[in-house]
N, C-alpha and C positions, 0 to 999 in steps of 0.2 A: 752273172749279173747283167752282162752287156745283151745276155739271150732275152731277161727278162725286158730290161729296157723295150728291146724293138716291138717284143709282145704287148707290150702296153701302148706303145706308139701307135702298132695296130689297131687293140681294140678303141685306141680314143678316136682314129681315123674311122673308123667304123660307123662311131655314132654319129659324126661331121657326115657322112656319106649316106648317113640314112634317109637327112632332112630335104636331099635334094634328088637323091635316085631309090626310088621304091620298088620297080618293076622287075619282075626278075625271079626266079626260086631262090639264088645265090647273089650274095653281095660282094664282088670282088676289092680287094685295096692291093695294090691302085690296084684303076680300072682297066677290064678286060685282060689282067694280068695271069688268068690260066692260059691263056695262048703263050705266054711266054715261057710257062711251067718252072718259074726262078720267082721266089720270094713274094707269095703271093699269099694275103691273108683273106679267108671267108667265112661269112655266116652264111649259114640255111638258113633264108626268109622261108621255103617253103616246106613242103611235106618231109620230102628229104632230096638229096643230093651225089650223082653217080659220076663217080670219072675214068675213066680207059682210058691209057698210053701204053703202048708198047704191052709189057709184062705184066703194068698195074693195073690191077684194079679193083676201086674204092667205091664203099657206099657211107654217107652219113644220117640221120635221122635229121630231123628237123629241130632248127633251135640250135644246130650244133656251131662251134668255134672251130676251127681251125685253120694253119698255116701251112701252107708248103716251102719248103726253104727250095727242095728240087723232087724229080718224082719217086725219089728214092727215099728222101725223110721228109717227111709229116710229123705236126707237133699238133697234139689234141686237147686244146683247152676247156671245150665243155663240151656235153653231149656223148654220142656212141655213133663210133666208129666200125663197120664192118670192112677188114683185108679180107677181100674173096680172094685174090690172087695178087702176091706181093712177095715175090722171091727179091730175097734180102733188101727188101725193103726194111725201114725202122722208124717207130712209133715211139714219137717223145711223149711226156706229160711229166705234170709237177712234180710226181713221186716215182713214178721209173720208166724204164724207156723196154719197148718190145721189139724184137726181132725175130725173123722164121725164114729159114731156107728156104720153104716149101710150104703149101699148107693156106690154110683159112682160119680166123681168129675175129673174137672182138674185143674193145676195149671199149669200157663203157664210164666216161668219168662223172661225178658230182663234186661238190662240193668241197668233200674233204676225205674224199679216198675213189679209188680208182678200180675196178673191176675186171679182169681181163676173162677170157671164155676162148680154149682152143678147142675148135671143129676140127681141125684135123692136120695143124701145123705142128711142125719141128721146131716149138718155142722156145727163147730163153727172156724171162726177164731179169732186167738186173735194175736192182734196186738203187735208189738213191745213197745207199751207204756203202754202195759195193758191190754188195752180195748178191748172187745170182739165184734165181730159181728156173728149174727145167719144169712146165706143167704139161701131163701127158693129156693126150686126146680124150675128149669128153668132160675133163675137169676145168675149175673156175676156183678164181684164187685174187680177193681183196688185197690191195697194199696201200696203205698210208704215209705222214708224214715222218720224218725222223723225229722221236724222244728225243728224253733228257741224256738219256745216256749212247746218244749219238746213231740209236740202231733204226732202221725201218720198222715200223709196226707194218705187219701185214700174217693174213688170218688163215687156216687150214686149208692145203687143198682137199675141194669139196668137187663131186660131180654136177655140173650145170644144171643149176636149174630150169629145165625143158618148161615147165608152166609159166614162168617166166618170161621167157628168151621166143618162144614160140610168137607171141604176138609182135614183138619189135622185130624180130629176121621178115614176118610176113610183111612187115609192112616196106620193108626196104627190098622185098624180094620182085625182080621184072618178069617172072615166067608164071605161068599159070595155075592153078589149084590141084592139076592130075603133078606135076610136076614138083610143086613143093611137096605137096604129100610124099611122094615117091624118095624124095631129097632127106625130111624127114625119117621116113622108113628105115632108107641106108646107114644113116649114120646110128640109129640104135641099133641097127643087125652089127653093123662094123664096132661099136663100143663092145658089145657084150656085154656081162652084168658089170657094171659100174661099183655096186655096191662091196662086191667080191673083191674087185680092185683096189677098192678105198680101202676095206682092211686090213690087204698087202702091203699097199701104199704107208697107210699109219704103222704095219707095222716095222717096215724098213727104216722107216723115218725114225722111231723111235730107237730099235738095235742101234742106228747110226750113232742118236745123241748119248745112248749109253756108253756106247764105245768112245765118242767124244767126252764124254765126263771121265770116265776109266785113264785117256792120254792125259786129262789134264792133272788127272790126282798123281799121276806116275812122272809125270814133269816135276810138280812140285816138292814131289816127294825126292826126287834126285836132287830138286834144289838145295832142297833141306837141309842133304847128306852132305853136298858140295860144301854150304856153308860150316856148317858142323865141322868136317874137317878142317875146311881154312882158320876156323877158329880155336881148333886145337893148335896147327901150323901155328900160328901168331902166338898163342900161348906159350908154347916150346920153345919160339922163339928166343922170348921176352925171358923165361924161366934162363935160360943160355948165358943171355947177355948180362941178366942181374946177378946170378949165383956160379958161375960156373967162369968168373972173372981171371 
């Protein structure tokens, strides 16, 4: 609650900050507070927005929200976020937070679900209820708010959609036309067929939940047995004490 608070503090400073300082592709609060790289909230006034320190480094589209608490977490309130390089770096947002040893990833959020796209990181999201998902390189995978019944909604891993994602990486991309092309190239020769993998993928996933339905019938079913005897036990008992005086 107290994270959300300061995030709104933010963005109401924000719009206080608009009416008096315009210039600029990024709106820092407070000001000039990337040099400090500690608690620093910004919007993209412009096209989009690149940061390097050290390990990190970050791109964001234009339009976008976000805060740096330090260079290591970033919280992504609207917009899309590219980690080019963000070793163990972590990416908050409403509905789960990302992390990668290694690797390059984006997280693209709206409204009311959240998109994430690993290029070639060692990802784990963990979802607002807990639960964690691993999504393998070249795949993309939606997650939402928690339901009624406490869980995350969030949707199949699917492989990236490339017609997509092609025009936003170009437009946040600093190197030249022989070069992205060639960047593109790589990573569909290194994916391999995608498609092949999804069918493995669905089907692991799937063996998994059968085997997780199978533990849970065989739980219950011992419950059952447990009960059943205890309830003969108390019967016996009971048989003992009334007749057996």
């Amino acid at each position: 609650m107290k994270k959300i608070v300061r995030v709104l503090i933010f963005l109401m400073a924000f719009q206080m900050e608009i009416r008096v300082r315009a210039a600029g592709d990024v709106m820092e609060q407070p000001s000039k507070c990337l040099n400090e790289a500690l608690n620093c909230a910004l919007q993209v006034t412009g096209n989009s927005f690149h940061f390097e320190k050290g390990d990190q480094k970050l791109h964001a589209s234009g339009g976008s929200t976000l805060v740096m608490s330090n260079p290591q977490q970033w919280r992504l309130i609207k917009g899309a976020l590219w980690v080019e390089n963000g070793q163990g770096l972590e990416v908050e947002t409403l509905f789960a937070s990302f992390k990668a040893s290694f690797g390059e990833y984006w997280v693209l959020h709206s409204e009311s679900r959240v998109l994430v796209r690993n290029m070639s990181a060692s990802l784990k999201v963990t979802l607002r209820d807990g639960k964690t998902l691993e999504i393998p390189e070249g795949f993309e995978v939606w997650v939402s708010s928690v339901n009624s019944q406490g869980k995350s909604d969030y949707g199949m891993i699917e492989p990236i959609n490339m017609k997509e994602h092609l025009p936003l990486w170009n437009s946040l991309y600093r190197g030249n036309k022989e070069s992205f092309v060639k960047e593109v190239r790589h990573y569909r020769e290194n994916w391999g067929d995608l498609v092949q993998k999804s069918s493995r993928l669905y089907r692991q996933l799937t063996e998994r939940e059968i085997a997780s339905v199978a533990a849970r019938e065989q739980a219950e079913e011992a419950r059952r047995q447990r009960k059943a005897a205890e309830d003969r036990r108390v019967k016996e008992l009971y048989r003992q004490r009334v007749f057996e005086r």
